[in-house]
C-alpha positions as CSV (number, residue, x, y, z in Angstrom):
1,X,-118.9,7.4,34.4
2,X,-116.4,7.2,31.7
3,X,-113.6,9.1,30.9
4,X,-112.0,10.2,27.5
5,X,-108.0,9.4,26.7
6,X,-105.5,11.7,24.8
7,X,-102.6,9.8,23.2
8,X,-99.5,11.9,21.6
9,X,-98.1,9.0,20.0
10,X,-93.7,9.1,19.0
11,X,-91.0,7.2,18.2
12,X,-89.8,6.6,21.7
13,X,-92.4,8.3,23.6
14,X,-96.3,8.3,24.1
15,X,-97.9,10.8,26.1
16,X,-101.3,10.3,28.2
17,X,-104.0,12.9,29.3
18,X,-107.2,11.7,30.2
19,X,-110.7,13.6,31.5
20,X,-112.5,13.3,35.2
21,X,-115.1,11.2,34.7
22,X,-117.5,14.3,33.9
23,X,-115.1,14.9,31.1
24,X,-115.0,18.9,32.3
25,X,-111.1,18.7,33.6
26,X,-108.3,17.5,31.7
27,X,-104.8,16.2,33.1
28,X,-101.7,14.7,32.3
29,X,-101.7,11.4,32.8
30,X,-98.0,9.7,32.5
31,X,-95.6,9.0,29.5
32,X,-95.2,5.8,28.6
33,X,-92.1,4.1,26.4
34,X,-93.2,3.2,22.9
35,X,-92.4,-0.4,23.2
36,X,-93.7,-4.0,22.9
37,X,-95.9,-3.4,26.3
38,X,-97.8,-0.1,24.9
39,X,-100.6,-1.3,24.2
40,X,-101.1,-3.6,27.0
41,X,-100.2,-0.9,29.0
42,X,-102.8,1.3,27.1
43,X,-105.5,-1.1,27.6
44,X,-104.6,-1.8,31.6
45,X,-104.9,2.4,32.0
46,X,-108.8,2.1,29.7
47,X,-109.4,-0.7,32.7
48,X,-108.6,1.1,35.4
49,X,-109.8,4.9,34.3
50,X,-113.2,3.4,32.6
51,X,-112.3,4.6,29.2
52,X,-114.7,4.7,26.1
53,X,-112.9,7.1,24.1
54,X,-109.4,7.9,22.8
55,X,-108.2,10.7,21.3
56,X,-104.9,10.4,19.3
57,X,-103.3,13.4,17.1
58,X,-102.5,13.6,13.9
59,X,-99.7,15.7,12.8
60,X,-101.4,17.2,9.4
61,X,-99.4,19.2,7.4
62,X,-100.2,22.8,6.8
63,X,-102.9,22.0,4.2
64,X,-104.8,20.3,6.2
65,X,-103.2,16.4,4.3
66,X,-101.6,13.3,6.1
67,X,-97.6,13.5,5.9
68,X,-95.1,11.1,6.6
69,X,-95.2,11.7,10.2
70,X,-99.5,11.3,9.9
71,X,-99.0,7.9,8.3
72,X,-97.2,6.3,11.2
73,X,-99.9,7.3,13.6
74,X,-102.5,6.0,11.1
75,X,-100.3,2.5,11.2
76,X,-100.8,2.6,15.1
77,X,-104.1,3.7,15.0
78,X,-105.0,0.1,13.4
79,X,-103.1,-2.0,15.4
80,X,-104.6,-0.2,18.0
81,X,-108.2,-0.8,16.9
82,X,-107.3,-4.3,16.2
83,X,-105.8,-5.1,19.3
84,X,-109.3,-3.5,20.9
85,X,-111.4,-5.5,18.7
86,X,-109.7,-8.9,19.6
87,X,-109.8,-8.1,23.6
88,X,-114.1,-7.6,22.3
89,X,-113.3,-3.8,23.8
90,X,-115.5,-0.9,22.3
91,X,-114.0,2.3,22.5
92,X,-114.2,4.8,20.0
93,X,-111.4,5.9,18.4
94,X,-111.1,9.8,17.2
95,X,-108.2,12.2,15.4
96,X,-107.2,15.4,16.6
97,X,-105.1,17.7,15.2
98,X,-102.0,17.8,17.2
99,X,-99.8,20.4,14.5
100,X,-98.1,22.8,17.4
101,X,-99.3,20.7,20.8
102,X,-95.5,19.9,21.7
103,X,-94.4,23.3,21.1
104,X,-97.2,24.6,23.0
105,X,-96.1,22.3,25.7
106,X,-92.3,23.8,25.9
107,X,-93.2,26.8,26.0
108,X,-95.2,26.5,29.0
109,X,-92.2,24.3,30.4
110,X,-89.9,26.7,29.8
111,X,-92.0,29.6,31.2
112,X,-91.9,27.7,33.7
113,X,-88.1,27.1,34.0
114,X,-88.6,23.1,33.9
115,X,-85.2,21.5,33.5
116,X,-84.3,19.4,30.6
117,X,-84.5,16.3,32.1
118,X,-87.9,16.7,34.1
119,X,-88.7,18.4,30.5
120,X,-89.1,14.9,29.0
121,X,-91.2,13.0,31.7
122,X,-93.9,15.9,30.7
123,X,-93.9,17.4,27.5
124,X,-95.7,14.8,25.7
125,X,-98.4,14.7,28.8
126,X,-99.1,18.5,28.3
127,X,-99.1,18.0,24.5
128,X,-102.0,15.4,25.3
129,X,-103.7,17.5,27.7
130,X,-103.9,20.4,25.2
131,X,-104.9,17.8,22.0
132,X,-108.0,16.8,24.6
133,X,-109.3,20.2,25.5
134,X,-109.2,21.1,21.4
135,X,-111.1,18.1,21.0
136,X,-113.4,18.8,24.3
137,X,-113.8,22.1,22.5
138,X,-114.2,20.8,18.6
139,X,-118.3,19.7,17.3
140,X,-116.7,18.5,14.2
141,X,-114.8,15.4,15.6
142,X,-112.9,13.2,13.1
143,X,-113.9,9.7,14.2
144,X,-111.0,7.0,12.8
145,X,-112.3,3.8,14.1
């Protein structure tokens, strides 16, 4: 069975969140560094989980339009098809709205008294995790690529 993988894509970090295989739960998954091994580390977690989806947010404004901020993702959204598409890997490739995930996510880490530090390792995991379950959630999915 395959599983479906949330990506909160930033400057310097990129959170994952991935379903079980029934795609019923949703977890954090880890936070990677947005480097020059992201998406070879992207792919290596699709190998390993048995991923044929990925979910990736896209911070529209409040009318609904790609921003600044929107345009960036879009930019790694086609490397990231591209980079698929040379490796002959088909997975789907869907937007989510992400406007609010990361504040959702400190407010639960503060709730929860999380320290700064520990803060960071996590936020953009939960901010993942929540950008899934929307798009568990959502019958009108936005498919990019």
């Amino acid at each position: 069975m395959n599983r479906i993988m949330a990506i909160d894509y930033g400057d310097k970090r990129v959170g994952i969140a991935l379903t079980d295989p029934l795609k019923i739960v949703v977890s954090g998954y880890i936070t990677l560094k947005n480097d020059k091994k992201l998406m070879n580390e992207i792919v290596k977690i699709c190998n390993e989980k048995n991923v044929d989806k990925i979910v990736i947010g896209i911070p529209y404004n409040e009318e609904y339009k790609i921003g600044t901020s929107a345009k960036k993702i879009m930019d790694f959204v086609e490397k990231l098809d591209i980079f698929f598409k040379e490796l002959s890997y088909n997975i789907e490739i869907y937007g989510e709205d992400e406007r609010y995930t990361t504040t959702y996510a400190n407010e639960i880490l503060k709730e929860l008294k999380v320290k700064n530090k520990r803060k960071k390792d996590v936020v953009d995991q939960i901010a993942a995790s929540k950008m899934l379950t929307s798009f568990l959630n959502n019958k009108n999915r936005e498919r990019l690529k």
